[in-house]
C-alpha positions as CSV (number, residue, x, y, z in Angstrom):
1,X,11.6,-43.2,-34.8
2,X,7.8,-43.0,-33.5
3,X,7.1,-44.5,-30.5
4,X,4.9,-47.3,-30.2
5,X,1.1,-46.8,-29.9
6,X,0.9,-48.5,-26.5
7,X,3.4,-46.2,-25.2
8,X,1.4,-43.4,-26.5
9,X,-1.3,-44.6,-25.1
10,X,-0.5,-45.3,-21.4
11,X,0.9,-41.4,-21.7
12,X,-2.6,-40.4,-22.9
13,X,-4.4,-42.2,-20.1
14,X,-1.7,-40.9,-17.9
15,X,-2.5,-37.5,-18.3
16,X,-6.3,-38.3,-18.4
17,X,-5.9,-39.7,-14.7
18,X,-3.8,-36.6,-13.4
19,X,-4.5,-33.7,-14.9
20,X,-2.7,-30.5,-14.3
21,X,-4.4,-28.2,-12.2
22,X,-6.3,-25.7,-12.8
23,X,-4.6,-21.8,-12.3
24,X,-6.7,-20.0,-9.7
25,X,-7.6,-16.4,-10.3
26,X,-6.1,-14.6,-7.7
27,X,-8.3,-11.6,-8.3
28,X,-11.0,-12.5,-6.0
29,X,-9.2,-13.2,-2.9
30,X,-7.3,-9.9,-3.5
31,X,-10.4,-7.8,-3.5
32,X,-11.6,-9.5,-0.5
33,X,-8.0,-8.9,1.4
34,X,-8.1,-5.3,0.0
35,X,-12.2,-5.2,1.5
36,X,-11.1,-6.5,4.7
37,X,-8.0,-4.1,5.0
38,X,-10.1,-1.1,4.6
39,X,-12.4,-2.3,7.2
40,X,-9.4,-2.8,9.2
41,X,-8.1,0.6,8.5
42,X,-11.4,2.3,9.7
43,X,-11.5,0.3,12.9
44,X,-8.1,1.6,13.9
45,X,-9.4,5.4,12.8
46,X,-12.6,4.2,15.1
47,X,-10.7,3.0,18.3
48,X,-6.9,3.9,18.3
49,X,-7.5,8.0,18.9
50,X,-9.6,7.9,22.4
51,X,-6.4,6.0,23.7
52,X,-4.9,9.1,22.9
53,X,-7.6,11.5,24.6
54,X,-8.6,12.5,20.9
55,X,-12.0,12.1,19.3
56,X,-12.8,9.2,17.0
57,X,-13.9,9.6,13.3
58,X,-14.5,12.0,11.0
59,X,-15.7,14.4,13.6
60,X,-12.1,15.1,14.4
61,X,-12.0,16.8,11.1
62,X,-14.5,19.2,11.6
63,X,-12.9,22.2,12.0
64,X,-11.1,21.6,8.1
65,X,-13.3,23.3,5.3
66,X,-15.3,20.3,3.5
67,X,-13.8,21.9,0.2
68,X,-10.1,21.9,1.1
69,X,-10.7,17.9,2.7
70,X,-12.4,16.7,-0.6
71,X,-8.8,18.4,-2.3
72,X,-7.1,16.9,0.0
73,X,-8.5,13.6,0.1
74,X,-8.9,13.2,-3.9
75,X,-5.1,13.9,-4.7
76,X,-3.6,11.7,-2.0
77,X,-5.9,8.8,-3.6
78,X,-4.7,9.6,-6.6
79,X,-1.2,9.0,-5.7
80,X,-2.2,6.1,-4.0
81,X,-4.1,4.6,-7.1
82,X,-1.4,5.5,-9.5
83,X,1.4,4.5,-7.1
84,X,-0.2,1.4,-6.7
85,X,-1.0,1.2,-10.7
86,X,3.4,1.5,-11.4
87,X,4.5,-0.7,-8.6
88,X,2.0,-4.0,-8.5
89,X,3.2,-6.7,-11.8
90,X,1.0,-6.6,-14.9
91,X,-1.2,-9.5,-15.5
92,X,1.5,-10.7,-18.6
93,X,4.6,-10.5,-16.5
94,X,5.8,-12.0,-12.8
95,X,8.9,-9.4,-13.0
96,X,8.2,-6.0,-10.9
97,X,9.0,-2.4,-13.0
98,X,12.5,-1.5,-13.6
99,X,14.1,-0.3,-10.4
100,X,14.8,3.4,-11.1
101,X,10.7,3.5,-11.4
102,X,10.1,1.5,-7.7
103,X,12.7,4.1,-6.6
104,X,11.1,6.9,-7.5
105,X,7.8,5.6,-6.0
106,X,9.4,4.8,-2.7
107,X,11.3,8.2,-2.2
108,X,8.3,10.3,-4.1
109,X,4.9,9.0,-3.0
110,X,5.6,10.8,0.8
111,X,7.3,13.8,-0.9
112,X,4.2,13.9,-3.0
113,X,1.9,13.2,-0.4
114,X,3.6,16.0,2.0
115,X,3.7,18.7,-0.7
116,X,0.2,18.0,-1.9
117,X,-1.0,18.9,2.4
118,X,1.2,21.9,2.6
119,X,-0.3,23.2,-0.5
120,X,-3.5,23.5,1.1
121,X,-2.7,24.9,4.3
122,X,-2.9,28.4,3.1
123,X,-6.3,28.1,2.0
124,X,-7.7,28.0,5.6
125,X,-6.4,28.1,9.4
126,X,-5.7,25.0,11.5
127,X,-8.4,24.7,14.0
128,X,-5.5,23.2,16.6
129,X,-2.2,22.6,17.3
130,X,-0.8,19.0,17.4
131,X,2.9,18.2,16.9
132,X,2.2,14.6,14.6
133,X,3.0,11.9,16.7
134,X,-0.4,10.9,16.7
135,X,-1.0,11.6,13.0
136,X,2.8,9.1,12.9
137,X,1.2,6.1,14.9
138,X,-1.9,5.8,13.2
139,X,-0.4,5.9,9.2
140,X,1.8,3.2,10.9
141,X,-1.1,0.7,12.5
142,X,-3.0,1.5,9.1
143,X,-0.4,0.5,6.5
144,X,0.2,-3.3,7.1
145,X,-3.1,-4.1,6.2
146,X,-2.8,-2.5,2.5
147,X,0.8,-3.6,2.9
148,X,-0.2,-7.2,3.0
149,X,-2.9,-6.9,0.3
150,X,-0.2,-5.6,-2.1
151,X,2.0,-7.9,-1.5
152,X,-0.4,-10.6,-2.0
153,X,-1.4,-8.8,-5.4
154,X,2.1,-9.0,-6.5
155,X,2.6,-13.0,-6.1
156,X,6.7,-13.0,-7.2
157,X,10.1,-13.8,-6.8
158,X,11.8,-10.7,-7.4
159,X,15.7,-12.0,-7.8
160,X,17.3,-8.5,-8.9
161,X,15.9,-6.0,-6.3
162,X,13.7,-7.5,-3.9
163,X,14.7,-5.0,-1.5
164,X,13.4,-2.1,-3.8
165,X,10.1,-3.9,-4.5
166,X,9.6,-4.1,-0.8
167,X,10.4,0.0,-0.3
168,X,7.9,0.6,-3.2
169,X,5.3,-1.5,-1.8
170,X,5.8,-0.4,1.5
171,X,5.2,3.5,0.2
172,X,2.7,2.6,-1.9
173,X,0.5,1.4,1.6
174,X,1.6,4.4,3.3
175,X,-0.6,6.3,1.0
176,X,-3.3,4.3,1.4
177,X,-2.9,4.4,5.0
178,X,-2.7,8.2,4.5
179,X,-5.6,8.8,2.8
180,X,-8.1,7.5,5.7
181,X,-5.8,9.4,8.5
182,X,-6.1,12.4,6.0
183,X,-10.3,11.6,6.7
184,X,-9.5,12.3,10.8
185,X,-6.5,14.4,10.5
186,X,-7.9,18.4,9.7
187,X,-4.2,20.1,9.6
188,X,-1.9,20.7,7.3
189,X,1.1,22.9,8.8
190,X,4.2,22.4,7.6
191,X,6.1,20.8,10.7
192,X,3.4,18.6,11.5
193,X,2.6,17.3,8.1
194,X,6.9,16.7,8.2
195,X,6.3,14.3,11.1
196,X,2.6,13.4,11.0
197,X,2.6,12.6,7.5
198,X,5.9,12.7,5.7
199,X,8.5,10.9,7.9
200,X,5.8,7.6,8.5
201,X,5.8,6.7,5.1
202,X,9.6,6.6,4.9
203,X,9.5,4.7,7.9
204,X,7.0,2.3,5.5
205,X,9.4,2.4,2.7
206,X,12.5,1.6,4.9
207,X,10.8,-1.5,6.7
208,X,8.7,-2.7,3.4
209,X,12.4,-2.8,2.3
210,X,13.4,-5.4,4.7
211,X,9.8,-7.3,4.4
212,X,10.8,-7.5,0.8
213,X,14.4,-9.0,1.0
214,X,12.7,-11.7,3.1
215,X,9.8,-12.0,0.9
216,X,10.7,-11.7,-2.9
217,X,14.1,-12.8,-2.9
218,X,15.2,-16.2,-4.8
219,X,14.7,-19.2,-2.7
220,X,18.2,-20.4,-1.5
221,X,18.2,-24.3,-3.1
């Protein structure tokens, strides 16, 4: 049975009126959150180390070979980029990655990250001793600011492991947030890169865990 052309025709008119709105692109905003988090980032590298009698900057890396720093600082944004690449949605899909793969970026991106210091440590001498809580405190006031741009970028409801998702992200902005304290941070011994380096972005990954429960879980109806 058709329905009657008047009833087709207030339907028509209907829609005319109210429209469905149009999908913003979410691409712009994000790299204007992920602009401001990198100016963010270098402001704490700019005024967070004199609290802690240290110099400010890049000249605190001084004493590292320009060489081994460009190493240094091209394989830890590497990790970061492809890190970033595995864990954040593709454009066709709202579902995150298959858990065993956000696992394996939330326990390997610091592994990865720590390994990838050490290795250059034998190619030239520290020019100081520190023991890494400095190097700890600023990865931490670094990451939230990539942390929140990435969780922007993701925009989902992650019902089956939002708790995963959140570790993933959470290492995923520790690298970011290690790759500018790599830029003021000249050493790479093996106990202080542990500390300094290593144990903040498992820190990351253990509260981006609990961020993500809260976040990405299913809305209770």
């Amino acid at each position: 049975m058709m329905p009657p052309e008047s009833l087709k025709m207030r339907v028509l008119e209907a829609v005319r009126q109210h429209p469905v709105p149009r999908r913003t692109d979410p691409l712009p905003f994000t790299i204007g959150l992920a602009a401001f988090a990198a100016v963010a980032m270098s402001g704490v590298l700019l005024w967070v180390p004199p609290l802690f009698g240290e110099v400010a900057g890049l000249a605190h890396a001084a004493g590292r070979p320009a060489s081994s720093g460009a190493w240094i600082l091209a394989g830890t944004a590497a990790v970061a980029l492809a890190s970033t690449w595995l864990v954040l949605p593709s454009r066709r899909s709202m579902l995150s990655p298959p858990r065993g793969l956000l696992l394996a970026v939330a326990i390997g991106v610091p592994l990865l990250v720590g390994a990838w210091l050490v290795l250059w440590h034998g190619t030239y001498a520290d020019p100081f001793t520190r023991i890494g809580w400095r190097c700890f405190a600023l990865t931490a006031l670094t990451a939230p600011w990539p942390f929140a741009t990435l969780a922007y970028a993701s925009r989902r409801v992650e019902p089956r492991h939002p708790g995963t998702a959140g570790a993933a992200l959470g290492s995923v902005a520790g690298a970011w947030a290690a790759v500018m304290v790599e830029l003021w941070c000249p050493l790479a011994t093996g106990s202080h890169v542990l500390l300094g380096h290593v144990l903040p972005l498992l820190v990351l990954a253990l509260a981006g865990s609990a961020f993500g429960v809260r976040l990405f879980r299913l809305p209770r109806v």
